[in-house]
BADOGU-217601 format. One record per residue (C-alpha): residue number from 1; residue in three letters; x, y, z. Coordinates in steps of 0.1 Angstrom, whole numbers, plus 5000, padded with zeros to 4 digits. Example, Ala and Ser with C-alpha at 12.3 -4.5 7.8 and 13.67 -1.06 7.14 Angstrom:
1  ala  5123  4955  5078
2  ser  5137  4989  5071
This chain:
1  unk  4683  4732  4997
2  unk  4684  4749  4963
3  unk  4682  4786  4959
4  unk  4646  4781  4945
5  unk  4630  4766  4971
6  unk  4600  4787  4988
7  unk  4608  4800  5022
8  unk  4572  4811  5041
9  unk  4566  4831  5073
10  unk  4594  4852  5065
11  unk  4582  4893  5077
12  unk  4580  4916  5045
13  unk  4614  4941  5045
14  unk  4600  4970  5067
15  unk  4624  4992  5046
16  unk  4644  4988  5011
17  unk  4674  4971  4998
18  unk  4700  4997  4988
19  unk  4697  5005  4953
20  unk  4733  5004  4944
21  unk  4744  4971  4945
22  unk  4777  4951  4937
23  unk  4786  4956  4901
24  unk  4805  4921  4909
25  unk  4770  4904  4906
26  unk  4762  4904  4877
27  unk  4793  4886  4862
28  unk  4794  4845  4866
29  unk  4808  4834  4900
30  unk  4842  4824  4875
31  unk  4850  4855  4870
32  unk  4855  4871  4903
33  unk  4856  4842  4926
34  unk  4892  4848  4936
35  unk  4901  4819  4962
36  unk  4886  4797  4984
37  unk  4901  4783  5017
38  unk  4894  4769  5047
39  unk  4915  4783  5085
40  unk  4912  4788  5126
41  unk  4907  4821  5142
42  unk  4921  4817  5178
43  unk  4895  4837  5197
44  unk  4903  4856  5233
45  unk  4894  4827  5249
46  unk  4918  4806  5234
47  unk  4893  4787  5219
48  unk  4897  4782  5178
49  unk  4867  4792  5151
50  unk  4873  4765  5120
51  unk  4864  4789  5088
52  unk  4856  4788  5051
53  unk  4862  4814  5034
54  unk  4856  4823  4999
55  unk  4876  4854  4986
56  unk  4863  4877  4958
57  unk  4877  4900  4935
58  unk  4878  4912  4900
59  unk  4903  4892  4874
60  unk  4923  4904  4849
61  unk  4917  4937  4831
62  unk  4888  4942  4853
63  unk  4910  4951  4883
64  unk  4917  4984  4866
65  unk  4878  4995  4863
66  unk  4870  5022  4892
67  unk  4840  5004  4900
68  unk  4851  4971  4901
69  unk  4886  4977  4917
70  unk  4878  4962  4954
71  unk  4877  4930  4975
72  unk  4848  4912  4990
73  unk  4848  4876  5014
74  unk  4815  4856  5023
75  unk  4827  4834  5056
76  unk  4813  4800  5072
77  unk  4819  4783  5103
78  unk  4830  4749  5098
79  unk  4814  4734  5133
80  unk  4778  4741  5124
81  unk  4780  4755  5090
82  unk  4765  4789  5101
83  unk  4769  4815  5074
84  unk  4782  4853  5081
85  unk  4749  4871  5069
86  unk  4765  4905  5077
87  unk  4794  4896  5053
88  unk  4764  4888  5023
89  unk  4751  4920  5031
90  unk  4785  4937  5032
91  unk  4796  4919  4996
92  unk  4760  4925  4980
93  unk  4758  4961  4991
94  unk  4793  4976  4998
95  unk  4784  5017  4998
96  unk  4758  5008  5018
97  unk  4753  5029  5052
98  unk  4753  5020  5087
99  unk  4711  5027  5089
100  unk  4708  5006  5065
101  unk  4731  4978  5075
102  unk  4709  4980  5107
103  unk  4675  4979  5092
104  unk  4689  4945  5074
105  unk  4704  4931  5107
106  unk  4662  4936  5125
107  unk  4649  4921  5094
108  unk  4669  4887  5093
109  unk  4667  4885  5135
110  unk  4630  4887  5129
111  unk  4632  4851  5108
112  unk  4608  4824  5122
113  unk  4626  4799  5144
114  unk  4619  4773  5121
115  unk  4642  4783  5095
116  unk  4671  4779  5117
117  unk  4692  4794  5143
118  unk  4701  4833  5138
119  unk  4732  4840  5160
120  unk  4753  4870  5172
121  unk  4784  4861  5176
122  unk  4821  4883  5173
123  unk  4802  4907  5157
124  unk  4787  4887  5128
125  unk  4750  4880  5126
126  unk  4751  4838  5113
127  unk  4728  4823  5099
128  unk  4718  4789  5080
129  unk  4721  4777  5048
130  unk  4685  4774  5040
131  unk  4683  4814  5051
132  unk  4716  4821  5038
133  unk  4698  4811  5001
134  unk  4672  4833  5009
135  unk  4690  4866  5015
136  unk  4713  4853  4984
137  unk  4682  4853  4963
138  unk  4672  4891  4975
139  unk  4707  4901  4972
140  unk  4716  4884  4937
141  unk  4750  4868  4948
142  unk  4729  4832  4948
143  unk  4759  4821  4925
144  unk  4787  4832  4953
145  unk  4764  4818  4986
146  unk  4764  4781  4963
147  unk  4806  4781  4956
148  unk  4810  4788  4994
149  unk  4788  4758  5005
150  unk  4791  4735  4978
151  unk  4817  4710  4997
152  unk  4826  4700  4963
153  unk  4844  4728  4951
154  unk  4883  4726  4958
155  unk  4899  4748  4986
156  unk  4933  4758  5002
157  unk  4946  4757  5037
158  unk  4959  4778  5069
159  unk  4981  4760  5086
160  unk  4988  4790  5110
161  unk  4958  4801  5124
162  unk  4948  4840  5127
163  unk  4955  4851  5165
164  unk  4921  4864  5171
165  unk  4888  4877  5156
166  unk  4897  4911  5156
167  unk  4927  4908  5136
168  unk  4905  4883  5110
169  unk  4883  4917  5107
170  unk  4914  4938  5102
171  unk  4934  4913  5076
172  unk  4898  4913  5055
173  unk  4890  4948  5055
174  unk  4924  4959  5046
175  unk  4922  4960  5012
176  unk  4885  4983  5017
177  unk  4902  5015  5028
178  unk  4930  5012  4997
179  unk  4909  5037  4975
180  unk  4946  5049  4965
181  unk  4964  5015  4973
182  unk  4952  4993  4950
183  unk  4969  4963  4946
184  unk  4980  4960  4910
185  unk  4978  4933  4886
186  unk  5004  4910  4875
187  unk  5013  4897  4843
188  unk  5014  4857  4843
189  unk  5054  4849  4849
190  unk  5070  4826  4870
191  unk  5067  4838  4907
192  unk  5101  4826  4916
193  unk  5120  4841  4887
194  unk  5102  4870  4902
195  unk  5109  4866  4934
196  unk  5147  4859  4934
197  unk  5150  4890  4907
198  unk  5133  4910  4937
199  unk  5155  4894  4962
200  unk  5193  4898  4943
201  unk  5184  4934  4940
202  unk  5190  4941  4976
203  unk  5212  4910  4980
204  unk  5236  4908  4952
205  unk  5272  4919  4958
206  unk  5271  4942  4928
207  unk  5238  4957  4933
208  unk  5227  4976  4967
209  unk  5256  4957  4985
210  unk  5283  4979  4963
211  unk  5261  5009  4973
212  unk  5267  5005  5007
213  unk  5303  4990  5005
214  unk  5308  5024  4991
215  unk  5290  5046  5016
216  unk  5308  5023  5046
217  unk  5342  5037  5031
218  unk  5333  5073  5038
219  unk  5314  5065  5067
220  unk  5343  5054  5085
221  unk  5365  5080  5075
222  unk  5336  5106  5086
223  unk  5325  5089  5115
224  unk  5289  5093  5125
225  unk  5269  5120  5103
226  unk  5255  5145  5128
227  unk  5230  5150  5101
228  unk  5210  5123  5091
229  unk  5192  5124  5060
230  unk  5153  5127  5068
231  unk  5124  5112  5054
232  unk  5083  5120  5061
233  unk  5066  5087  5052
234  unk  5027  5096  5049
235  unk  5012  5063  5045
236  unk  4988  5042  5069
237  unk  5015  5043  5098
238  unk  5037  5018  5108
239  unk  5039  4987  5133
240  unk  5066  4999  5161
241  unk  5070  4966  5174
242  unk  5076  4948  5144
243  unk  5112  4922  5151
244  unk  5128  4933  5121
245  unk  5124  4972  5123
246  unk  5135  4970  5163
247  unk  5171  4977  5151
248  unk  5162  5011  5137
249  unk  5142  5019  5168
250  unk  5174  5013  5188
251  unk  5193  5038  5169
252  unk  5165  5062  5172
253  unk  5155  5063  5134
254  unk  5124  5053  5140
255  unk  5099  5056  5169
256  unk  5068  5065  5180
257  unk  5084  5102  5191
258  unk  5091  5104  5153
259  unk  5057  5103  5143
260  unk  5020  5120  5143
261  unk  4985  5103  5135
262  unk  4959  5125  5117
263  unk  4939  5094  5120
264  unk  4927  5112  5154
265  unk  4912  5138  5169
266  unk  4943  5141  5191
267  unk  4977  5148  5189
268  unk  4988  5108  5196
269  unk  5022  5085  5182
270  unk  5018  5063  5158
271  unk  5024  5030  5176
272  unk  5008  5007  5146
273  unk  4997  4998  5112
274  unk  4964  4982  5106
275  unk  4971  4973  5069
276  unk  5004  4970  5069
277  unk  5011  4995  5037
278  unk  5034  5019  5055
279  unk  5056  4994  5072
280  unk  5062  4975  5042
281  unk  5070  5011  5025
282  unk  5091  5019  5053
283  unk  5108  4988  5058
284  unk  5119  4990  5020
285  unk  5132  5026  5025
286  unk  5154  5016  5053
287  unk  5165  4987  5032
288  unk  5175  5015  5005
289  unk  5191  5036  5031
290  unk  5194  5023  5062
291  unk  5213  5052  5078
292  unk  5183  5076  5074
293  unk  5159  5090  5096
294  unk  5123  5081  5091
295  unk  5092  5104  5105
296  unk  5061  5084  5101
297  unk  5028  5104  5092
298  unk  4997  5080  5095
299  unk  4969  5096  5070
300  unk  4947  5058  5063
301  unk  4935  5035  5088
302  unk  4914  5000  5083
303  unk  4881  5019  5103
304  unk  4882  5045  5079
305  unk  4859  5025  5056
306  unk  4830  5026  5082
307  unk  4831  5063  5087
308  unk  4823  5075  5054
309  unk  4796  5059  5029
310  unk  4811  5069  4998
311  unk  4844  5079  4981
312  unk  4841  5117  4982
313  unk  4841  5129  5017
314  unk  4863  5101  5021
315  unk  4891  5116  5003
316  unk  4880  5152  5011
317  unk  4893  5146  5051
318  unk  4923  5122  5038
319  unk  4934  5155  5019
320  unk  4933  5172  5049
321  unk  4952  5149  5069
322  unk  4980  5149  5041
323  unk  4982  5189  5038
324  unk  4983  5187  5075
325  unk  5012  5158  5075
326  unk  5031  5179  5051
327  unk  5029  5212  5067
328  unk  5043  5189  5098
329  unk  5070  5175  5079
330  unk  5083  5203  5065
331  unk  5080  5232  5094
332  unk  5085  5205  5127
333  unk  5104  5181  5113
334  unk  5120  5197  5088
335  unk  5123  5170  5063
336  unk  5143  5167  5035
337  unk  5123  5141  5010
338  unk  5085  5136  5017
339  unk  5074  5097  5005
340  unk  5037  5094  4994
341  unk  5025  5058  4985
342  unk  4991  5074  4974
343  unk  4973  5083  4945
344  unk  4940  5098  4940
345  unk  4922  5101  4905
346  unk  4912  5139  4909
347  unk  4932  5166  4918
348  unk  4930  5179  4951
349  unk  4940  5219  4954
350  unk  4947  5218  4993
351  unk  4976  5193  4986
352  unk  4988  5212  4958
353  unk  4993  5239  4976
354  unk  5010  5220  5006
355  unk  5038  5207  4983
356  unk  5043  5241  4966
357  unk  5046  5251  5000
358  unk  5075  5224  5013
359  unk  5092  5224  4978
360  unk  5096  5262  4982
361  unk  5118  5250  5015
362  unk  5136  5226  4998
363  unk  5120  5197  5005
364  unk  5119  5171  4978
365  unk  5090  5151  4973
366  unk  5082  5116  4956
367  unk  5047  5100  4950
368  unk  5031  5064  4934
369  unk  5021  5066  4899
370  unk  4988  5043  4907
371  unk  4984  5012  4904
372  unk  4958  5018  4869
373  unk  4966  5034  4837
374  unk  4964  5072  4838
375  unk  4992  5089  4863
376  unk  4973  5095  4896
377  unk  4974  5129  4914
378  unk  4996  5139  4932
379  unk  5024  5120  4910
380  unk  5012  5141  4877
381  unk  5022  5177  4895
382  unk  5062  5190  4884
383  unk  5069  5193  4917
384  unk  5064  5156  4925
385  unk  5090  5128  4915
386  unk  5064  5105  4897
387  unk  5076  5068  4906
388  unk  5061  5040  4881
389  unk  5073  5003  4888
390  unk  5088  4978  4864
391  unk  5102  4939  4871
392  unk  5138  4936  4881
393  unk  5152  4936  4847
394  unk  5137  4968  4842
395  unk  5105  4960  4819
396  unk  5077  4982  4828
397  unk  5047  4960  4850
398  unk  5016  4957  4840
399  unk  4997  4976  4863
400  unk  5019  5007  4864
401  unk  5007  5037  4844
402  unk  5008  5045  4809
403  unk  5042  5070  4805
404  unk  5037  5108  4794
405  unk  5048  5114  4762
406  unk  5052  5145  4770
407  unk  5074  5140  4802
408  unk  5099  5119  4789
409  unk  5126  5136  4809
410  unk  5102  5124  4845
411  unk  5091  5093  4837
412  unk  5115  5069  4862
413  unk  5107  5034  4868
414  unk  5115  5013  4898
415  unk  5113  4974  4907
416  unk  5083  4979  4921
417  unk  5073  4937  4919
418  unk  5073  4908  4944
419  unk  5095  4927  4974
420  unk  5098  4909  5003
421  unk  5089  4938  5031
422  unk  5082  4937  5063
423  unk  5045  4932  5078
424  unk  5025  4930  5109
425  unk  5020  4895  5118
426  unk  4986  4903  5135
427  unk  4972  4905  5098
428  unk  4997  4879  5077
429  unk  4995  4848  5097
430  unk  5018  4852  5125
431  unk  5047  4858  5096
432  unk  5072  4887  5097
433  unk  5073  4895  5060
434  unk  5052  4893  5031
435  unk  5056  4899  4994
436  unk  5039  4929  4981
437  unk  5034  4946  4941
438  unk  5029  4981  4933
439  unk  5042  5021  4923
440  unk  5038  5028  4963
441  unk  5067  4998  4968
442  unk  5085  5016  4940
443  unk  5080  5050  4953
444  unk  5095  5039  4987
445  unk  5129  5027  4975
446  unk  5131  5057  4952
447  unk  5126  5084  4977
448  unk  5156  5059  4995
449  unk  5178  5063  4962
450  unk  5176  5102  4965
451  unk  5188  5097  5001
452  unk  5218  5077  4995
453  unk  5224  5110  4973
454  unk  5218  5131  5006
455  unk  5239  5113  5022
456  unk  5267  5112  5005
457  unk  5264  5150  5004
458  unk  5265  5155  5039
459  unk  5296  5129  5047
460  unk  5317  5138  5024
461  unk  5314  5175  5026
462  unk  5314  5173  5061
463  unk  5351  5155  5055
464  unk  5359  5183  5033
465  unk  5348  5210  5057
466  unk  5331  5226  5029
467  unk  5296  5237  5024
468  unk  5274  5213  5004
469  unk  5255  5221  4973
470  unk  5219  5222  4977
471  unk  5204  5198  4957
472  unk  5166  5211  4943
473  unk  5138  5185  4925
474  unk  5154  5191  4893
475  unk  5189  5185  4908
476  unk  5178  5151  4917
477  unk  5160  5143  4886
478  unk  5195  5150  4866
479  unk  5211  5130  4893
480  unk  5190  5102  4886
481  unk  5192  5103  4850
482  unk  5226  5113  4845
483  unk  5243  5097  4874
484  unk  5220  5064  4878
485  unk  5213  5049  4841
486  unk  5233  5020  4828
487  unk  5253  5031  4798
488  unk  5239  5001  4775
489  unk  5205  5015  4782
490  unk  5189  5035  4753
491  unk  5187  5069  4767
492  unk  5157  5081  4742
493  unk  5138  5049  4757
494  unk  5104  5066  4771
495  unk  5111  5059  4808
496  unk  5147  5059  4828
497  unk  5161  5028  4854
498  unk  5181  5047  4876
499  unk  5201  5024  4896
500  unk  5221  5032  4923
501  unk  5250  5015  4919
502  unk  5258  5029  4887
503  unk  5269  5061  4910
504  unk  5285  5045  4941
505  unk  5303  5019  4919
506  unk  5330  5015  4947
507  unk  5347  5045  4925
508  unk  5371  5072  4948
509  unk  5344  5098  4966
510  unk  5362  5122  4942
511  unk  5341  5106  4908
512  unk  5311  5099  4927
513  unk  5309  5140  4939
514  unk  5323  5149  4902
515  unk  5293  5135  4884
516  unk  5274  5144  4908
517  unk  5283  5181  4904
518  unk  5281  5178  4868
519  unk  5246  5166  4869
520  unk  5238  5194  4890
521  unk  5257  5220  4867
522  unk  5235  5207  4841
523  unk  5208  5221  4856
524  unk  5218  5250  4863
525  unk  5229  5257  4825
526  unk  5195  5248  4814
527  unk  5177  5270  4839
528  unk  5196  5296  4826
529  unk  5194  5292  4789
530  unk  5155  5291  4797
């Protein structure tokens, strides 16, 4: 059957396509056709779905285009080679609303029975390949309907298959509710270089392992500290039953008592992530500093995407859901460093406000550069620690940001590429961990660096029985730069490495709270020669 061929006895369209259609259509199939494979969905009867599923997305310097920056999938069943027309419709027409999706859905049931089977089934209206053309014609993704049938065209596979239909839904609709989570591009180098620079940063003996050698030595001589450091992690929630976070829910770091979702009209714990963003941001905090207390603040969630029809009042009640997590972290909880894996391209007042409001109390706050060239909002504010990300050898990626020129003094970068964090295996497979790119990984070991710092405070003074400096946004920018940069590193470069074991260097707690104290003095002479 070729896309040309006639179809007759097909009803006229009772109503009208939506006029805004993909953008992604009108480039060749090559250029966004991002993958093609072939899987099983186990479905709640324990009976398997075979699938093919063709992936698509913008390539290269396209990813960074607003219009152009999501994910679409067109899906087959392998047993009878049924096609998911809702998925066409969805691809061809992603702002389009729920009417409308409706209107489409009566139209193709209303197909004559001799141009195949139309089927309901798990939520997907199927259809076949001669119909399939048809709609592909109307929609003008003919190009992407041929790559996903033509049994020619070469294709990877799922061993592991997807533990039901549902979580299929949520692992391909993940990426739709990522207005400020975009996942970045990556420069072509060798995945493994990258992933073993990734891997030695946590795992090397003279890296994060000093950090915490060091940190053991007065944590022994301390004891337990009474007062943890806290953290507000306002990201898409966090998946309590994950097997590697478990030994922070025993110790009572994390937990759904620790948490709040705005996602809902009540007051409910968070008790899961259906994208997996905030666990892989918290997992990498607790890899930072694993001694620190973590309240999770869940803002995004995967249904989201059906709820509004287009990006503005979307990110109008997001806002309010972050002002609202804020005003919780800082009054309730009473945080001391509020993580935000988030970027918007517009400012939004209301959450200007709430951060003026928790850095008034002392509350530090760190946010994600974006994941596209201009510095996103709420990273561009002076109140914010802006986080960009760079490789493991400290070479600034791809996708983060341009710096400010005029911010030399805040622009910090972090290894920000090809982290091996946790994940909900509901949406990766069955498999714990996945590898994950971006400022928001950045931003989450960061806001961990500044609580080593906290930490440190609060043992060692503690030991000292003195009272501990308090230690402002500024304080910890000086900290970062003065305390954290490698002496061989040119310190008029445009953007600062702070790592952490340039600090707690397994030096006496004497030298680590001297420079620390210097740092801060530093500040404190320039605030008042200004």
């Amino acid at each position: 059957m070729s896309s040309g061929e006639a179809l007759t006895g097909i009803p006229r369209r009772a109503h009208g396509l939506p006029q805004k259609g993909n953008l992604l259509a009108t480039s060749p199939a090559s250029d966004c056709v991002h993958s093609k494979c072939r899987g099983t969905i186990r479905l709640d009867d324990n009976s398997t779905l075979a699938y093919t599923l063709l992936e698509l997305r913008p390539r290269g310097e396209a990813a960074y285009k607003a219009e152009n920056g999501q994910q679409y999938s067109l899906l087959s069943r392998n047993k009878d080679g049924l096609i998911s027309a809702s998925m066409m419709f969805e691809a061809a027409f992603p702002s389009a609303k729920d009417d409308e999706r409706i209107a489409e859905e009566n139209h193709i049931r209303a197909f004559p029975a001799a141009y195949g089977e139309v089927a309901l089934d798990h939520g997907n209206l199927w259809v076949t390949e001669k119909t399939a053309y048809h709609l592909a014609d109307d929609y003008g993704i003919t190009s992407w309907v041929r790559t996903l049938i033509d049994s020619s065209e070469a294709w990877e596979v799922n061993d592991k298959p997807i533990e039901g239909f549902k979580d299929f839904w949520k692992a391909r609709v993940e990426y739709k509710i990522r207005r400020a989570l975009k996942q970045p591009y990556h420069r072509q180098v060798s995945t493994e270089d990258l992933q073993l620079g990734a891997d030695r940063f946590f795992s090397d003996v003279d890296k994060m392992e000093t950090v915490h050698a060091t940190l053991n030595q007065i944590r022994q001589g301390t004891g337990t500290c009474e007062k943890r450091v806290k953290i507000a992690v306002i990201d898409t929630g966090l998946e309590m039953k994950h097997p590697i976070l478990q030994q922070y829910i025993k110790t009572g770091q994390i937990g759904p008592q620790l948490s709040q979702d705005f996602t809902v009209s009540n007051a409910a714990e968070v008790i899961d992530d259906n994208l997996g963003h905030g666990t892989g941001c918290t997992h990498l905090l607790l890899k930072t500093c694993p001694t620190a207390m973590v309240y999770v603040a869940k803002v995004f969630d995967y249904w989201d995407y059906y709820r509004f029809s287009s990006e503005s009042p979307y990110e109008h009640v997001v806002s309010k859901r972050i002002v609202k997590a804020i005003r919780m972290a800082t009054e309730e909880w009473e945080v001391d460093i509020i993580s935000m894996s988030l970027a918007f391209r517009t400012e939004k007042t209301n959450i200007t406000d709430a951060i003026e409001f928790g850095r008034d109390r002392g509350v530090i706050f760190f946010a994600a550069a974006a994941n596209w060239p201009k510095v996103g909002f709420p990273a561009r504010l002076d109140e914010v620690i802006r986080v960009n990300s760079c490789t493991y050898k400290g070479e600034k990626s791809d996708f983060s940001p341009k710096f400010d020129c005029t911010k030399t003094l805040k622009n910090f970068s972090v290894i920000g590429e090809h982290l091996c964090v946790a994940y909900p295996p509901r949406l990766n497979y069955g498999n714990h961990e996945k590898r994950q790119s971006g400022t928001s990984m950045s931003t989450a070991i960061m806001a961990g660096m500044a609580a080593l710092v906290l930490e440190f405070r609060n043992l060692w003074y503690r030991r000292q029985q003195r009272d501990y400096p308090r230690i402002t946004t500024e304080g910890m920018l000086s900290i970062f730069r003065l305390c954290m940069l490698s002496c061989e590193r040119d310190i008029t470069s445009k953007t600062f490495y702070p790592l952490p074991w340039h600090l707690f260097d397994n030096s006496a707690a004497e030298w680590v709270e001297e420079r620390i104290l210097a740092a801060l003095d530093g500040v404190a002479l320039y605030e008042i020669l200004n």
